[in-house]
Backbone and ligand atoms as CSV (ligand in chain L), in Angstrom:
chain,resi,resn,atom,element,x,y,z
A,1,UNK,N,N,7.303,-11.657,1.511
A,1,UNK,CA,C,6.426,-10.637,2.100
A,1,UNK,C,C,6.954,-10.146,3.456
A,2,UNK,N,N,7.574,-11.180,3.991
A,2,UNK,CA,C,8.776,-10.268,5.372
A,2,UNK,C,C,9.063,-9.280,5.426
A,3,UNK,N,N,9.548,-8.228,4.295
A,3,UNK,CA,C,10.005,-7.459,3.963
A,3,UNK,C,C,8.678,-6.191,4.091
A,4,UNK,N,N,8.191,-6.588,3.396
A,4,UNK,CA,C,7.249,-5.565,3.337
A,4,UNK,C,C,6.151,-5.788,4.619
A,5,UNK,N,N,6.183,-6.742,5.374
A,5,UNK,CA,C,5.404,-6.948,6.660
A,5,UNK,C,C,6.504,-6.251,7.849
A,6,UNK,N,N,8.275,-5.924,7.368
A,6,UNK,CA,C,9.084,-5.270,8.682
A,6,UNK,C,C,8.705,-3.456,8.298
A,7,UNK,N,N,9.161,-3.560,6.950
A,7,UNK,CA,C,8.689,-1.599,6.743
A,7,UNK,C,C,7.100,-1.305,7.079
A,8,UNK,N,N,5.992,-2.102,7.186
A,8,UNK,CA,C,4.577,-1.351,7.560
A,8,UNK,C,C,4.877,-1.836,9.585
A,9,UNK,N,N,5.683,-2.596,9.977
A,9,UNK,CA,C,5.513,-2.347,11.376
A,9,UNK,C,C,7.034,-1.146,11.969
A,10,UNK,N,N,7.132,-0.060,10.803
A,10,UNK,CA,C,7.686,0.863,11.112
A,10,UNK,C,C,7.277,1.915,12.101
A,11,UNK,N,N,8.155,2.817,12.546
A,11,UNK,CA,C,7.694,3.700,13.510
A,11,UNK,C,C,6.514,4.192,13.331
A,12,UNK,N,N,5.981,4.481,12.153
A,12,UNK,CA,C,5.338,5.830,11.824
A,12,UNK,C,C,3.748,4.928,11.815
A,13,UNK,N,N,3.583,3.663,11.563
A,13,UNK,CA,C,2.293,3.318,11.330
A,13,UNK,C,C,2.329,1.575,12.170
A,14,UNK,N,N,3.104,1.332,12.602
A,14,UNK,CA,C,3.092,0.737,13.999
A,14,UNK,C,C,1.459,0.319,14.349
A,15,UNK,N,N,0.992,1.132,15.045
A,15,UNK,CA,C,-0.408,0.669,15.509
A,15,UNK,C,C,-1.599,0.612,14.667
A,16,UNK,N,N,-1.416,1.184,13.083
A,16,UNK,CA,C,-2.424,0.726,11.782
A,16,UNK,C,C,-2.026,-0.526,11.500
A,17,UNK,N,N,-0.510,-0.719,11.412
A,17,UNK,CA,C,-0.190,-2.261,10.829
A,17,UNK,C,C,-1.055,-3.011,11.559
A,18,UNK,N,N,-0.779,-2.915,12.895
A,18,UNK,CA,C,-1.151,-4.554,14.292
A,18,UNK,C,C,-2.746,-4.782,13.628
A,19,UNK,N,N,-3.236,-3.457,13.247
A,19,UNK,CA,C,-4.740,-3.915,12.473
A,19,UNK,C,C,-4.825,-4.712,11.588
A,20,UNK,N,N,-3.650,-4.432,10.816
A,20,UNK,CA,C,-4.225,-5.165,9.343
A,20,UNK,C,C,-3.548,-6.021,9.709
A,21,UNK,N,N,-2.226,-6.363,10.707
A,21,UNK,CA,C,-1.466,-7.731,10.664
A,21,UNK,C,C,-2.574,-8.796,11.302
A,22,UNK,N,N,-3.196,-8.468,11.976
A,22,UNK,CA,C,-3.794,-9.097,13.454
A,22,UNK,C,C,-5.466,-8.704,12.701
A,23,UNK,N,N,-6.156,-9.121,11.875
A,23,UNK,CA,C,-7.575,-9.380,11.029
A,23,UNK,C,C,-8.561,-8.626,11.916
A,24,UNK,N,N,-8.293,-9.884,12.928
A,24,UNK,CA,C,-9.290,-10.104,14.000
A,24,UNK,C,C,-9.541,-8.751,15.380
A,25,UNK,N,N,-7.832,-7.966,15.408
A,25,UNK,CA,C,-7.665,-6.791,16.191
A,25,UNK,C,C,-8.868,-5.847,16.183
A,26,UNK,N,N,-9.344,-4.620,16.637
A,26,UNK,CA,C,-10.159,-3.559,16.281
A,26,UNK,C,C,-9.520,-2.738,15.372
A,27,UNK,N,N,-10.034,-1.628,15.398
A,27,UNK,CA,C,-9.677,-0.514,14.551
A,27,UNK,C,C,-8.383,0.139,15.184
A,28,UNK,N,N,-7.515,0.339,14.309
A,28,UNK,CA,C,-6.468,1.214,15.174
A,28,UNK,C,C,-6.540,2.252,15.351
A,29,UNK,N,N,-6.460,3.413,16.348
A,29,UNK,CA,C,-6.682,4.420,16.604
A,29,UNK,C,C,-5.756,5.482,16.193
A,30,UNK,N,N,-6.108,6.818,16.375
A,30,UNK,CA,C,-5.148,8.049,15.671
A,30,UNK,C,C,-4.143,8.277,16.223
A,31,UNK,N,N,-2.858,8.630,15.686
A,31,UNK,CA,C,-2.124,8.901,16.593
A,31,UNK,C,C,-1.481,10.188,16.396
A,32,UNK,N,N,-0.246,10.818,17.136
A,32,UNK,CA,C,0.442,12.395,16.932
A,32,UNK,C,C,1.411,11.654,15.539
A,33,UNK,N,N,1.436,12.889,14.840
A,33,UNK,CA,C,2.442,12.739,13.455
A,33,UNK,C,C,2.847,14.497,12.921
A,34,UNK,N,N,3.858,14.023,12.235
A,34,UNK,CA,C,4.318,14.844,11.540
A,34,UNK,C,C,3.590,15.036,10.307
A,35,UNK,N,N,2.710,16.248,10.162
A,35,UNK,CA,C,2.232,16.338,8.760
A,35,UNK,C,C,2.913,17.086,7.983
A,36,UNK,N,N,3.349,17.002,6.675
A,36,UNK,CA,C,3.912,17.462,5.971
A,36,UNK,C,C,3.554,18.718,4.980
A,37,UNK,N,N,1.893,18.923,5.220
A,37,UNK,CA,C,1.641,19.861,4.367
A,37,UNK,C,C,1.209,21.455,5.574
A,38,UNK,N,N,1.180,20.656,6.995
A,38,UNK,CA,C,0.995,21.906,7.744
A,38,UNK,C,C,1.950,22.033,8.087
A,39,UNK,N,N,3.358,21.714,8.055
A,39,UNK,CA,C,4.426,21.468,8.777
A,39,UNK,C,C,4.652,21.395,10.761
A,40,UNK,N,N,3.818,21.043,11.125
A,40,UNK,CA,C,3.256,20.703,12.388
A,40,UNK,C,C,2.987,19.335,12.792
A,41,UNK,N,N,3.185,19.003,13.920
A,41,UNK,CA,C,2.386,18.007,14.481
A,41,UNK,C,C,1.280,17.939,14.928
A,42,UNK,N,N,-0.094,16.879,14.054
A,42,UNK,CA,C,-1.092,16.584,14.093
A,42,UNK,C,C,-1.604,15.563,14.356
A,43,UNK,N,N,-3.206,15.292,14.718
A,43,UNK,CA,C,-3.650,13.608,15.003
A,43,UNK,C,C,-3.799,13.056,13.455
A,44,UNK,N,N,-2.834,12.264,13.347
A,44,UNK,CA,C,-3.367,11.720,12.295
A,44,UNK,C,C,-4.141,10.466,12.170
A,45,UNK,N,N,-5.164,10.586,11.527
A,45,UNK,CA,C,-6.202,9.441,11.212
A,45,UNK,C,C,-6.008,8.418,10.417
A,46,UNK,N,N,-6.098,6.825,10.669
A,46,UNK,CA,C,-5.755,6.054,9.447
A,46,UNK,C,C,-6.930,6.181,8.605
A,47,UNK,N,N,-6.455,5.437,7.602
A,47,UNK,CA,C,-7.451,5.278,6.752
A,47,UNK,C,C,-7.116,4.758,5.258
A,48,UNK,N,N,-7.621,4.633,4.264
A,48,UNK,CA,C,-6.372,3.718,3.038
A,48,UNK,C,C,-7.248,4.678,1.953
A,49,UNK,N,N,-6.246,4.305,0.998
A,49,UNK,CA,C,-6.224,5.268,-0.039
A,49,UNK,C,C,-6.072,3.732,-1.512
A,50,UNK,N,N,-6.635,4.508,-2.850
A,50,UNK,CA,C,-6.102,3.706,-4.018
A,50,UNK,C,C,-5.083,4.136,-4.638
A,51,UNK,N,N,-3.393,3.540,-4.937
A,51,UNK,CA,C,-2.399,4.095,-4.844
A,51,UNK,C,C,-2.677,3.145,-6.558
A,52,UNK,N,N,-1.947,4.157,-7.657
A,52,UNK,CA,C,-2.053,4.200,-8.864
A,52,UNK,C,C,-0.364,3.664,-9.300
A,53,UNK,N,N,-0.170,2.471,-9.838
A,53,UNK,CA,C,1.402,1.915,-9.768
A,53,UNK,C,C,1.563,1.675,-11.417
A,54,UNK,N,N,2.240,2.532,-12.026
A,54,UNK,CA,C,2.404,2.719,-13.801
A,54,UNK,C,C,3.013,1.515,-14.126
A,55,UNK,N,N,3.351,0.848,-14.729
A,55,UNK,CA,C,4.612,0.241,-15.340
A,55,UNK,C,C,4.371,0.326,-16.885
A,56,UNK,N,N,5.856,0.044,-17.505
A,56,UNK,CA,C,5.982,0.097,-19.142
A,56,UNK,C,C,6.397,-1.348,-19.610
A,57,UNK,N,N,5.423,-1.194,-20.394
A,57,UNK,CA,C,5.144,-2.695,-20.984
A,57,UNK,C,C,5.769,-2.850,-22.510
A,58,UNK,N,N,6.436,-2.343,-22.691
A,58,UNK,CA,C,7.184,-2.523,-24.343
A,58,UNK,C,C,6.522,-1.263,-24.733
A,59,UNK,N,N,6.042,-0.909,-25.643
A,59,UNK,CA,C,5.693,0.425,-25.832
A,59,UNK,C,C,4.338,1.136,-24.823
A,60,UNK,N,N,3.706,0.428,-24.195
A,60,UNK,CA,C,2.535,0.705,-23.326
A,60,UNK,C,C,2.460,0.989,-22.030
A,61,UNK,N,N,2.068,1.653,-21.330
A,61,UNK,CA,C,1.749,1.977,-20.109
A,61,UNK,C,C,0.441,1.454,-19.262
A,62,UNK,N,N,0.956,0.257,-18.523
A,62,UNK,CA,C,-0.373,-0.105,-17.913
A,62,UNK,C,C,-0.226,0.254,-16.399
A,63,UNK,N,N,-1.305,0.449,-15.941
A,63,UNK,CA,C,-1.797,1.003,-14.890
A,63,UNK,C,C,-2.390,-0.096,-14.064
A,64,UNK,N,N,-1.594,-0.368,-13.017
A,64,UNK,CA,C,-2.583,-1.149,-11.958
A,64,UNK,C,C,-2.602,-0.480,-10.468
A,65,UNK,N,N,-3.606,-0.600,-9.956
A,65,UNK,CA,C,-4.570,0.006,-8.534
A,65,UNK,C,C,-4.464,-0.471,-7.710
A,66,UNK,N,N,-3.675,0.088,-6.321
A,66,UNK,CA,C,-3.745,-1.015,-5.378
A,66,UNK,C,C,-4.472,-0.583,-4.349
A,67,UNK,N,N,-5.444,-1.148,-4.033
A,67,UNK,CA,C,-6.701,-0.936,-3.283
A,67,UNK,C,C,-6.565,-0.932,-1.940
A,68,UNK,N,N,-6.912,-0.207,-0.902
A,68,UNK,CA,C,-7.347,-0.490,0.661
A,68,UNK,C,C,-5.738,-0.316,1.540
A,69,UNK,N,N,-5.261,0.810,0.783
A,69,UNK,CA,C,-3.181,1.085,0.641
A,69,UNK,C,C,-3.833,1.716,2.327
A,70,UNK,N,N,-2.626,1.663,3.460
A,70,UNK,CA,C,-2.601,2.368,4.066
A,70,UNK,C,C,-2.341,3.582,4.180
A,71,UNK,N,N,-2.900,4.641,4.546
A,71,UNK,CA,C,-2.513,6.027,4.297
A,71,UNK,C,C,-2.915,6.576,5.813
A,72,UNK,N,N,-2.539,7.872,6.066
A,72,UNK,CA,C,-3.142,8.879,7.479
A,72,UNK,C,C,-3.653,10.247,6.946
A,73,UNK,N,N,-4.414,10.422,7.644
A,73,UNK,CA,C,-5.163,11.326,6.995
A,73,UNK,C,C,-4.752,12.745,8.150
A,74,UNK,N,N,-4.374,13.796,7.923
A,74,UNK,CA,C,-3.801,15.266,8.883
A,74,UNK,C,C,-5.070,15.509,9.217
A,75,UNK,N,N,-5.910,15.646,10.930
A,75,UNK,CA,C,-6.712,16.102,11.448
A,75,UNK,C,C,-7.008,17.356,11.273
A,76,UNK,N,N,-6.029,18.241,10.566
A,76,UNK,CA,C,-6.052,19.641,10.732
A,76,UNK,C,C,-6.389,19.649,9.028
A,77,UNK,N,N,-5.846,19.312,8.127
A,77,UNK,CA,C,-5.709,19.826,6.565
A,77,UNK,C,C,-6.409,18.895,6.100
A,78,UNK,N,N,-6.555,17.875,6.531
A,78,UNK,CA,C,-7.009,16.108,5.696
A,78,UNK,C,C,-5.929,15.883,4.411
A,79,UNK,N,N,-4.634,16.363,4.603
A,79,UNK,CA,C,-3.662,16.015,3.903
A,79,UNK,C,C,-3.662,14.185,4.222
A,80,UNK,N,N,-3.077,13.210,3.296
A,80,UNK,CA,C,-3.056,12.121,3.073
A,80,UNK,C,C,-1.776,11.631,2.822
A,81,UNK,N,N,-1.295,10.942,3.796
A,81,UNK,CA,C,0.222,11.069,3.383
A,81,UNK,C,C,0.231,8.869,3.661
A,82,UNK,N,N,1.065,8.562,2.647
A,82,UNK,CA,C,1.386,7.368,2.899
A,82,UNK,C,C,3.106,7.054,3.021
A,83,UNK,N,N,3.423,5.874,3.463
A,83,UNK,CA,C,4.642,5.781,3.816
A,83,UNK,C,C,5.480,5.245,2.471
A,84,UNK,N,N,6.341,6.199,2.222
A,84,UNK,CA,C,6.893,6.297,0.619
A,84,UNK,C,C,8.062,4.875,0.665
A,85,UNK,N,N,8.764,4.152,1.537
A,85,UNK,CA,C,8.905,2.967,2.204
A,85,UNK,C,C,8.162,1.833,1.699
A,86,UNK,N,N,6.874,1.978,2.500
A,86,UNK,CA,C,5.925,0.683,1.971
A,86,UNK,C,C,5.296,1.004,0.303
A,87,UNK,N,N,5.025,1.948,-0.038
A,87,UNK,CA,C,4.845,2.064,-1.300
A,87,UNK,C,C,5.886,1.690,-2.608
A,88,UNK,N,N,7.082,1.655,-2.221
A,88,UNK,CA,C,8.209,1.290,-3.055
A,88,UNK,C,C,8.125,-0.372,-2.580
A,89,UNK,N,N,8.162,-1.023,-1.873
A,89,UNK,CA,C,8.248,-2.207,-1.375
A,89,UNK,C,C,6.813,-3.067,-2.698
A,90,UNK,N,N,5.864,-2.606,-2.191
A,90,UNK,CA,C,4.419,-2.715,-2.775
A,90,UNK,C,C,4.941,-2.229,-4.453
A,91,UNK,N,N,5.541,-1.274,-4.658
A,91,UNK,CA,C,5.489,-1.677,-6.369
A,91,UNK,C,C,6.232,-2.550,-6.546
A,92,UNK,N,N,7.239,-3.192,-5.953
A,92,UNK,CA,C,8.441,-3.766,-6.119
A,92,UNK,C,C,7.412,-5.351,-6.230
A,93,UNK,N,N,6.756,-5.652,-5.581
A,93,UNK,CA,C,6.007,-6.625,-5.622
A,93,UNK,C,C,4.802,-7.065,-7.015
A,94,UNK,N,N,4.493,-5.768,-6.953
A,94,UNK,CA,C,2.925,-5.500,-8.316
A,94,UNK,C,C,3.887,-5.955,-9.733
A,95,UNK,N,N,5.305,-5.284,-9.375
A,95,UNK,CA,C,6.076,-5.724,-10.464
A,95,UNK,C,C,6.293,-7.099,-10.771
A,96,UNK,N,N,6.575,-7.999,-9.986
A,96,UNK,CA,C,6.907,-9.253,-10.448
A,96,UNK,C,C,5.624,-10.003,-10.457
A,97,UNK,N,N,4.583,-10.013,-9.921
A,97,UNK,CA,C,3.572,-10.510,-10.377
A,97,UNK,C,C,3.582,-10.166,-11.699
A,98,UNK,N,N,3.421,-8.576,-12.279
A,98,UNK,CA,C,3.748,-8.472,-13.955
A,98,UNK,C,C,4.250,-9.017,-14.840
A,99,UNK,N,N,5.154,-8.994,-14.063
A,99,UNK,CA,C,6.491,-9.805,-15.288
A,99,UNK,C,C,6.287,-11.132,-15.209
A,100,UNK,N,N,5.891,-11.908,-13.705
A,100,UNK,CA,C,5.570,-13.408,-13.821
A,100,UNK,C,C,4.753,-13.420,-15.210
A,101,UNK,N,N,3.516,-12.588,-14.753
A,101,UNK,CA,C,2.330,-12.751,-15.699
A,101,UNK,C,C,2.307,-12.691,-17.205
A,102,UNK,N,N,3.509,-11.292,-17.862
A,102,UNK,CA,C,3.863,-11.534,-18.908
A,102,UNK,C,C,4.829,-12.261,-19.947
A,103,UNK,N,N,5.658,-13.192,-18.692
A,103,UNK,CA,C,6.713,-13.754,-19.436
A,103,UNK,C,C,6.048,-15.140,-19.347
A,104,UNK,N,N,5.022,-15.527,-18.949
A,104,UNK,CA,C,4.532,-16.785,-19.496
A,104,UNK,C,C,4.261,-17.688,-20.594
A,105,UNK,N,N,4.413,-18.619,-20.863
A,105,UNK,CA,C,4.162,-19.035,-22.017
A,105,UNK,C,C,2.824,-18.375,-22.893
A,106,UNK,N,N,1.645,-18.777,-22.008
A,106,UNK,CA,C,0.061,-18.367,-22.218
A,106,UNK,C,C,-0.058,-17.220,-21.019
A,107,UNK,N,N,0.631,-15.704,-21.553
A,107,UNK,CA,C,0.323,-14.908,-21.201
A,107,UNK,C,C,-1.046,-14.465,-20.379
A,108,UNK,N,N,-1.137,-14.309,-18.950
A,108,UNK,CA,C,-2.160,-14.191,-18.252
A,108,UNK,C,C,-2.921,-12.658,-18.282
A,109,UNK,N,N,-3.791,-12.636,-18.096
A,109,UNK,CA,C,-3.750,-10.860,-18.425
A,109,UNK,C,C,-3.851,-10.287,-17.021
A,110,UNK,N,N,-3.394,-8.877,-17.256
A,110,UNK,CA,C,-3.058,-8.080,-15.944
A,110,UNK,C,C,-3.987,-7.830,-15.392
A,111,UNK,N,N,-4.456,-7.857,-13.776
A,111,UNK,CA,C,-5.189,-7.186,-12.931
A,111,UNK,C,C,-5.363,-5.935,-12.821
A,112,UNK,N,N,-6.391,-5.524,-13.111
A,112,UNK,CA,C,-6.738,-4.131,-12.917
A,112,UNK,C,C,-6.146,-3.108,-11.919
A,113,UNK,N,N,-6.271,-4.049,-10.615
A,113,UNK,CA,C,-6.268,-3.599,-8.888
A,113,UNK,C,C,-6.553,-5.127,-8.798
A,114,UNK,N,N,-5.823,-4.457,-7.390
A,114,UNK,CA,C,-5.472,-5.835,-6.384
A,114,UNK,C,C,-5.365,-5.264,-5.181
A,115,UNK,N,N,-6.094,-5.635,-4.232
A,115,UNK,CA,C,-6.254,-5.065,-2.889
A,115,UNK,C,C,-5.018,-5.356,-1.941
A,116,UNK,N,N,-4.281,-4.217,-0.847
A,116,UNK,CA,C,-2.844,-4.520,-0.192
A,116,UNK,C,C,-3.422,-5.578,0.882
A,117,UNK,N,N,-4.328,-6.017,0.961
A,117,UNK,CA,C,-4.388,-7.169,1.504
A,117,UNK,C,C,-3.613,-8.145,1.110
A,118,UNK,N,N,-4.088,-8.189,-0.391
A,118,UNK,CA,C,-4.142,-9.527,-0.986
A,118,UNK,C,C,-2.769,-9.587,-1.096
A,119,UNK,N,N,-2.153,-8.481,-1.276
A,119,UNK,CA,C,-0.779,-8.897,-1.575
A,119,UNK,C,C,-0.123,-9.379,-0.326
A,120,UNK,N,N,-0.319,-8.288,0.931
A,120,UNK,CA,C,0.006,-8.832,1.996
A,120,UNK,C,C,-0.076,-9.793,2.408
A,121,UNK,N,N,-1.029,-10.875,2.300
A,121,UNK,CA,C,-0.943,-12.118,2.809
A,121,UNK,C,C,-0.486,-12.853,1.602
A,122,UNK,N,N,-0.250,-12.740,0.665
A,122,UNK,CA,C,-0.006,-13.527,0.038
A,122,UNK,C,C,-0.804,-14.385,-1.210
A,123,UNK,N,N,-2.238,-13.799,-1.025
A,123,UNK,CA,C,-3.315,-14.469,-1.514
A,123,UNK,C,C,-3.485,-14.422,-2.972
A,124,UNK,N,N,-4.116,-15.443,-3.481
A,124,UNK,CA,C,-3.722,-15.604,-5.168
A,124,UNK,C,C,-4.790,-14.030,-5.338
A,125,UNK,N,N,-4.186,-13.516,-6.560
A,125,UNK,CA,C,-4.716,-12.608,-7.559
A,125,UNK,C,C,-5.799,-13.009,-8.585
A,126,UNK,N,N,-6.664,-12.591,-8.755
A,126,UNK,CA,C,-8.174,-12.750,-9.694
A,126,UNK,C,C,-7.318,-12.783,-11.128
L,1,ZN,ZN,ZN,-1.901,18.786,8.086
């Protein structure tokens, strides 16, 4: 989880991470960003989003949800932009829980959603 705990204390979301790294911290506040759909710099607002992660399962497509994702929200458009970085990191993860889960002897069944908490710390999956 190192990995994905160095890309969310990246430039761009820096003071949302210290929130979610640090439980106990307050709320992190807005900061100036580059929004991408006004092409301007705006306050952007945190806030988390449910990020939808496909994978192919032999002929099937299952869908799992990852809940409470960090995202910023454009003060000006309410465009929603998340860091395409931690989102590749985060499937890279949803994945091997998968594959743990399906290459088991007594196949476990897949989680619906799983909150980026849970993954972030590490915490067992329902
Ligand atoms: Zn915007």
């Amino acid at each position: 989880m190192l990995k994905l705990k160095a890309i969310m204390r990246g430039k761009t979301t820096t003071d949302y991470i210290k929130g979610l790294v640090e439980r106990d911290q307050p709320e992190p506040t807005s900061s100036k960003g580059y929004c991408f759909q006004c092409h301007e710099e705006h306050e952007l607002i945190p806030n988390t989003v449910t990020e939808s992660m496909l994978f192919r399962i032999g002929d099937e497509q299952k869908e799992i949800k990852v809940t409470e994702f960090p995202a910023q929200v454009c003060s000006k458009c309410g465009n929603t932009t998340i860091s395409v970085g931690l989102a590749a990191e985060v499937e890279s993860i949803v994945e091997e829980i998968v594959s743990e889960r399906i290459n088991r002897p007594a196949a476990m069944p897949l989680p619906e959603k799983v909150s980026f908490n849970t993954l972030l710390y590490g915490e067992a999956i329902a």
